[in-house]
N, C-alpha and C positions, 0 to 999 in steps of 0.2 A: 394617282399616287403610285410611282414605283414601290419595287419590293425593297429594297434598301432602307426607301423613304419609310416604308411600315412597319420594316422591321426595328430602325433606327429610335422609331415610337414607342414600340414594345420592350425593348432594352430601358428607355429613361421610364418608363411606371415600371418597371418589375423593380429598379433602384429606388424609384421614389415610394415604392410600395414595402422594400425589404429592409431589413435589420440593417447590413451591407450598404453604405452610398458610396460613394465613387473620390474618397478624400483616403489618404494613407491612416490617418487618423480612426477613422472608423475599419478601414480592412484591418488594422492590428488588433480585432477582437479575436480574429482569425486562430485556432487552435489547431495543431498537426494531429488527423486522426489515430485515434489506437490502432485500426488495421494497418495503417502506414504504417508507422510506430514499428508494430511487429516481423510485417514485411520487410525482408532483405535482399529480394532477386528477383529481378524481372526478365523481359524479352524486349528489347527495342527492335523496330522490323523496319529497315530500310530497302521499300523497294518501290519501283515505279519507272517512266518511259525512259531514265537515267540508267535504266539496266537492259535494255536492247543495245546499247554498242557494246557493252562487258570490255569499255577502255576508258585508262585515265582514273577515275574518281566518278562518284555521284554528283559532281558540279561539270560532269560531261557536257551538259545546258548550257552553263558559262562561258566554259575555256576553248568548247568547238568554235568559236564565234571571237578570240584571241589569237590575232593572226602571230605568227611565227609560233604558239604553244604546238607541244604535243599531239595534242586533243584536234588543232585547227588543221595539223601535216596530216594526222591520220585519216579526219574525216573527208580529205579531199581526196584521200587515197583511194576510201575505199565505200563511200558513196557519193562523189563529186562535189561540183564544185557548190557554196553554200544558198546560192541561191537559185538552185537547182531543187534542191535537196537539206533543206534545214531543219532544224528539233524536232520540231510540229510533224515532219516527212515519218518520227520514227511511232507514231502513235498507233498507224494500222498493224504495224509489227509491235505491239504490245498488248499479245493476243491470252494471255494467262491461260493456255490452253489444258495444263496441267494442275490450276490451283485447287487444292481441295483445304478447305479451312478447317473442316474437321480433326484432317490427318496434320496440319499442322501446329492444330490444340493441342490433338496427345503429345505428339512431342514436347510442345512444352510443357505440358503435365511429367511428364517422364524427367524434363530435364530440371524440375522441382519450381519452375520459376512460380510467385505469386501473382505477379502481375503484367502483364502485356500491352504494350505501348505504342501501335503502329504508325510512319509516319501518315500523315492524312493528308497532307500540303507540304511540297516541299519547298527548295529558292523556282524551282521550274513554271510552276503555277499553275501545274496541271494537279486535280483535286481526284484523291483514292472515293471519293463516294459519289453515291447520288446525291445533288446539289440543287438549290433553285436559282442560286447565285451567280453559276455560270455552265455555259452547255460541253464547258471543257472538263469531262471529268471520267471518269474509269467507266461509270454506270451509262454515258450517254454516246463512249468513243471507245477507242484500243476495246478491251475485253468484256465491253458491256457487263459487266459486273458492281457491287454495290462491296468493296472490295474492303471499307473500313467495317462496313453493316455486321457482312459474314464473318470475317474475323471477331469483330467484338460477341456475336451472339456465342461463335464457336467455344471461346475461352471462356465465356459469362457460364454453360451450360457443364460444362468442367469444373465450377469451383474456382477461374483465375478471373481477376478482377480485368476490364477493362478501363483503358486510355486512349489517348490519340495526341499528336504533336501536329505544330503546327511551325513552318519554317516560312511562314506564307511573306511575311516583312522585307525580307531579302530584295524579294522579286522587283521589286521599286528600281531597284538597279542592276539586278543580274542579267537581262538581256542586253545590256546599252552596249556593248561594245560590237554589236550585229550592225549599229547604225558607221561603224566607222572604214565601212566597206561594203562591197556592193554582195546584198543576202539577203533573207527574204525577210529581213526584221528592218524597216523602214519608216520612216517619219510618219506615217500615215495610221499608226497603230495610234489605235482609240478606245475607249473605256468600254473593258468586255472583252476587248480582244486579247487571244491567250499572249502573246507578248507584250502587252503595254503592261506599265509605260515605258520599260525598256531605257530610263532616265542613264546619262551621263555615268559612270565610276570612275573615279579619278584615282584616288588608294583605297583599297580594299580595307584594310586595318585601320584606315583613320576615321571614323564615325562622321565628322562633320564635314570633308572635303567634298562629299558628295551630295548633290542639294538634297534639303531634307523633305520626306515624304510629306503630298499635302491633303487636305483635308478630304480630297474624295478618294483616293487612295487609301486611305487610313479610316473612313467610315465600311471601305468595301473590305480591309480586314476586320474589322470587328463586327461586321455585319458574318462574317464566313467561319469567325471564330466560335459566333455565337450559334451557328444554326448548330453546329457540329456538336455544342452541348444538348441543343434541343430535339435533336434527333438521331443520337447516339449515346448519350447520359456517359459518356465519360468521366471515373472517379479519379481521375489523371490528366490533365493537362500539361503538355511540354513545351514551352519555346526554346528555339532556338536565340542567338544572339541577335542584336539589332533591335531587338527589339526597348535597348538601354536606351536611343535616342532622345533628344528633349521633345520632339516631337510627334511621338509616339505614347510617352505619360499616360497624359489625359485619356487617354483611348485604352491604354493597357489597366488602369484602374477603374473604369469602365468595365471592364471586360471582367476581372475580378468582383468586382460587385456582383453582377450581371450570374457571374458561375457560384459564387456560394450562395447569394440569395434564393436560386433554383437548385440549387442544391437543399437547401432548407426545407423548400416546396415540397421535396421528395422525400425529406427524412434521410438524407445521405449526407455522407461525409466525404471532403472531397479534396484532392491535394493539385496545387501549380507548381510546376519546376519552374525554375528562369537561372538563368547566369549573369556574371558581370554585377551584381546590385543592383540590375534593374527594378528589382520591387523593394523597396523598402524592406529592412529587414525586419525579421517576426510576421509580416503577411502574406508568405509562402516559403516554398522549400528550395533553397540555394541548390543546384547541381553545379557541378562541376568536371567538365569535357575532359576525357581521357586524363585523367589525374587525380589527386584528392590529397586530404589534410595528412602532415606528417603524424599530426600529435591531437587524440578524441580531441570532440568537441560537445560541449552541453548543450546542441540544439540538434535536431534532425537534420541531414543532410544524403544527400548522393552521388554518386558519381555516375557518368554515361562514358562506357568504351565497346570499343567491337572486336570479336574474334580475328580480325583482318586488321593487318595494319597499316594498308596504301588506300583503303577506300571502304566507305557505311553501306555504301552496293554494292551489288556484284560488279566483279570485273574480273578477265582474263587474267591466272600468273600472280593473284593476292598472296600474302605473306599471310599465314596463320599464326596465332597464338599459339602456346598447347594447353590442353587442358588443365594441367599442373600449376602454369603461371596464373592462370584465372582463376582456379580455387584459392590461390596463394591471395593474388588479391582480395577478393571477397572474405578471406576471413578478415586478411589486415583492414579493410574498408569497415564491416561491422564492427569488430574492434575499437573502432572509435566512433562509433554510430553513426556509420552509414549506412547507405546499400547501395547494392551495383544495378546499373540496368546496361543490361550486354546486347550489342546488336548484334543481329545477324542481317545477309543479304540473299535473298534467293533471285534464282533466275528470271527471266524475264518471260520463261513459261511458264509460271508460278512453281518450277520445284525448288527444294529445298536443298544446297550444295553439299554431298556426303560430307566436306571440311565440318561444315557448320554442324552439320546434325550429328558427327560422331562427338564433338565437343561436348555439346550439350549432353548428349547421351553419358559422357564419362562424370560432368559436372552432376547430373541428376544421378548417377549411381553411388557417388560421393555424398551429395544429401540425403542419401535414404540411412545409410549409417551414421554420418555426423551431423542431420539436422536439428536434434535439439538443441546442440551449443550454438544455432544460428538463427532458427525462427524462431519470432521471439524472445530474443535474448534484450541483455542490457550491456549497460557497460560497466566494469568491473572498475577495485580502484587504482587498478595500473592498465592501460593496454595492452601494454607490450614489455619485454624485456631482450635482451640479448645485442650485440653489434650491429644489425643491418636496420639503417634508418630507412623510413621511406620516402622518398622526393615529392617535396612538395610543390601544388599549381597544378593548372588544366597543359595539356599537353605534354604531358612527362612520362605518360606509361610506353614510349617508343623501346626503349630498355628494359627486359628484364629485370628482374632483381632476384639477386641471388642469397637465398637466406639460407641461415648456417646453422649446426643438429643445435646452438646455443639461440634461437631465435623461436619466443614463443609470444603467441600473440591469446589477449583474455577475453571471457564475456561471463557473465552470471545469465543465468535462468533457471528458477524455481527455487530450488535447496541448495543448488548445486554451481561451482564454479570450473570453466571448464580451461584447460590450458592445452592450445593448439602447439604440439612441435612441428613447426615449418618444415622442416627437414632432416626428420630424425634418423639418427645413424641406422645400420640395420640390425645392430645387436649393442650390448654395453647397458651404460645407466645414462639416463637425461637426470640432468640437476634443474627444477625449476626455485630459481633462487627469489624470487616472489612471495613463495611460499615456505620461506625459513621458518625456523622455529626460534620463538627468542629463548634467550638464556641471559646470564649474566654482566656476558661480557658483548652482547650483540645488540644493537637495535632492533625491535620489536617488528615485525614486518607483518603476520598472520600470526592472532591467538586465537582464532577459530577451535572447533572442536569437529578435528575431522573425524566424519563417518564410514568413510568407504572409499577407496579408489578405483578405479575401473576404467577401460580404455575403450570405446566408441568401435564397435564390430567384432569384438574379441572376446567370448564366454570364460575365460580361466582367469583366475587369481591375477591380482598386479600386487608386485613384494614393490615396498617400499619403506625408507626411513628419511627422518625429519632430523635434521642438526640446525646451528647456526647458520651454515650455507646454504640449506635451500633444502627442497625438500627431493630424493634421491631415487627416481624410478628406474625399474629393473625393466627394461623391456623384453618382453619374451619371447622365447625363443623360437615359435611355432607362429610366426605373424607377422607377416611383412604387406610394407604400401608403397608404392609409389608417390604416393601423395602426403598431405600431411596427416596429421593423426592427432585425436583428441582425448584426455584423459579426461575423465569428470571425478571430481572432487566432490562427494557430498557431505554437505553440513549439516551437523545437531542442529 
């Protein structure tokens, strides 16, 4: 009996042995853990043999092998022509000569995040760990290393929870357009081999045009998905898209079974991201790609973006963020109970691109002052106030957003209520009109009985008064931010 075959066995008794069976029905017992819950920032880590060309995108894989793209003029340019020279060519050059997983916990320790996401599988099909699955993998090729192992133990031993993603679905179709020209990805690819089955894609965006993935394809993900809970314990699982398909289901609820049941096993608590409504809703956590809700929502959710905005890996000449837009998000995101998980891309030496790490560095010096209004926090009974709405849907954060000194976003935590100005002038009074005071002639908005005011990094006095408009802070004069800034209100 193959491994698949045994493994495939192992999967239906731990279902048929668990709380967890494999029907939507039974995974909506499924509750979001309090660590989740509390948690509001992570690290997503996209890197792998997609970051040896440092061009294009991390679908370098794909689009080298689409003739007239970018991706296909450059790679002829400038390591011939492709069946010469194809994907699999770039794997002894993905030598991680530089990785230290340690040095890139602290960082993310310093840059506050709770929890760490790396991919582990991408659309490419080459696997970040040691695998029994397949001999294509970080631990057994390119940088002989055990690459999700290290990372996960590094951030476990810090205090940051680990995860792992899995983009493995894709792969069904992300090499086929190698077969429509003479490359080294050819009809004769067979199960096991790192480009099958390299299937047909006809539109990218339309889920069914492309024959759908079959059953041994789809036992060998969920056979890859599972080992990587069983030998990594993962308190985080990410898919990417695609995995919505009708024919994927049965195998993705499988797989859920499969991960809280052994979670059970362990006495852990354990969260799946998915997009698109692939899982039923209530039996995991909805993220949503480079975007998120305009307006809270009453269930946990997340959003996934990257410091970059032409590519999740490295590449030559990326467009950064700055620091300031991405705290701006992550309060507006928690605000309505989310959180963010931010990627970054390091090199394909394993270093870490100073873009990325000063970012993080300014975000993590930002939460050592204003983290109580955000770990751990809740949601207040307004989010937000002021003119600047924010765009709703996955793919919308390409735009800034520009919020004005009248743009304050909310959370509660403990006694205390906290009122973020997005962009507070540098001197003057902010009006948080949320926090009126009723009178007579006004609607009721806050009858609290406030205790104190105080501003998030700043030891002196905050003057303030309370009318029908709102409640009237004196900002002072010895205290300037770049960033935004938090008052805490605390309540009798």
């Amino acid at each position: 009996m193959s491994f698949k075959e045994d493994y495939l066995k192992k999967i239906d008794a731990v279902i048929a042995s668990g709380k967890y069976k494999d029907t939507w029905e039974s995974l909506s017992q499924y509750t979001v853990p309090k660590w989740y819950q509390d948690a509001k920032f992570g690290i997503f880590i996209h890197w792998g043999i997609y970051s040896v060309p440092e061009f294009g995108s991390e679908w370098y894989s794909r689009n080298m092998y689409i003739q007239g793209s970018r991706e296909y003029e450059h790679h002829i340019a400038t390591y011939g022509k492709h069946k010469d020279f194809g994907y699999k060519d770039f794997i002894p050059m993905f030598r991680a000569e530089n990785f230290n997983p340690g040095e890139w916990a602290e960082l993310f320790k310093d840059a506050g995040a709770e929890y760490v996401v790396p991919v582990a599988e991408h659309h490419d099909g080459f696997q970040m760990y040691k695998s029994d699955v397949s001999h294509w993998n970080s631990y057994e090729m390119g940088p002989h290393r055990d690459v999700l192992g290290e990372i996960s133990e590094s951030v476990n031993s810090l205090g940051i929870v680990n995860g792992a993603s899995s983009h493995r679905v894709e792969h069904w179709f992300f090499m086929g357009h190698g077969k429509e020209f003479e490359s080294d990805i050819t009809d004769d690819e067979k199960e096991g081999d790192f480009y099958y089955p390299a299937m047909p894609e006809r539109h990218h965006h339309d889920l069914f045009s492309t024959p759908a993935p079959d059953k041994n394809f789809l036992e060998d993900w969920l056979v890859r998905c599972c080992e990587i809970v069983d030998n990594y314990n993962p308190k985080i699982v990410y898919f990417d898209w695609w995995i919505q398909h009708s024919a994927v289901k049965p195998y993705l609820k499988k797989f859920a079974a499969y991960y809280y049941n052994r979670a059970e096993e362990r006495g852990e608590e354990v969260v799946i991201n998915y997009k698109h409504d692939a899982f039923m809703f209530g039996t995991a956590v909805v993220d949503i790609e480079r975007g998120q809700f305009a307006e809270a929502k009453p269930y946990i959710w997340q959003t996934d973006t990257a410091v970059g905005k032409y590519s999740w890996g490295y590449i030559d000449g990326n467009c950064y963020k700055s620091a300031e837009e991405i705290i701006c998000n992550l309060i507006d995101v928690v605000s309505k109970n989310g959180r963010l998980l931010l990627n970054i891309g390091p090199r394909a030496d394993g270093t870490i691109p100073d873009e990325d790490k000063n970012i993080l560095l300014e975000i993590g010096r930002w939460l050592k002052i204003n983290g109580e209004g955000i770990y751990g926090s809740k949601v207040w009974r307004y989010s937000e106030e002021g003119p600047t709405e924010t765009k709703e849907g996955q793919f919308s954060d390409s735009e800034k957003t520009d919020f004005t000194s009248e743009d304050f976003r909310f959370t509660v935590n403990g006694d205390s209520i906290y009122a973020f100005a997005m962009n507070p002038p540098k001197s003057g009074t902010v009006t948080v009109k949320s926090l009126a005071e009723a009178d007579a002639s006004s609607k009721p908005v806050f009858n609290g009985i406030i205790k104190s005011v105080s501003l998030l990094g700043y030891d002196g006095e905050i003057s303030y008064t309370r009318d029908g408009e709102g409640m009237h802070i004196t900002l002072p004069t010895d205290f300037e931010s770049e960033y935004p800034i938090a008052f805490k209100i605390t309540i009798e």
